[in-house]
C-alpha positions, 0 to 999 in steps of 0.5 A: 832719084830716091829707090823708094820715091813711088812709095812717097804717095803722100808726102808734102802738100799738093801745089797750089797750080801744077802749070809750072810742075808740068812745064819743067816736068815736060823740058826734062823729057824733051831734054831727056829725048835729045841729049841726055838719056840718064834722066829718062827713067826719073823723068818718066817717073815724075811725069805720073805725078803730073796730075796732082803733083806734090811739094817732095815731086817739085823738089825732086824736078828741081834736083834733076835740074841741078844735076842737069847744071852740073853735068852739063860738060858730060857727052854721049859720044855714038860713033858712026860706025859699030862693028860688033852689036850685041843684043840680049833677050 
């Protein structure tokens, strides 16, 4: 995702209807829960566009999309055991 994309206010055209926007939007962060944290962050930014979404935010959902398709061979491998944890405040 685009550094500068929440400084994209106004660029592209509103949707006619937001139901679609909000039905992918929504499948990005139920996939973003499960199995693929990458895409939290951008989904989490695109979600505040929910109300009024625009074109430039429909295009960025479906790029997320695409990306998803590609790396879809891609796995998070969480051990069971882990010896050392570290945490930094």
């Amino acid at each position: 995702m685009d550094p500068n994309y929440l400084k994209q206010e106004g660029e592209g055209d509103l949707l006619p209807t937001n139901t679609q926007y909000r039905q992918a939007e929504g499948a990005l962060l139920y996939v973003a829960t499960l199995s693929r944290p990458d895409i939290s962050v951008a989904g989490n930014i695109l979600s505040r566009r929910n109300e009024k979404p625009r074109e430039g935010d429909w295009n960025a959902v479906k790029r997320i999309i695409r990306n998803l398709k590609t790396t879809a061979e891609l796995k998070l491998i969480i051990r069971k055991k882990i010896t050392n944890l570290k945490c930094f405040l």
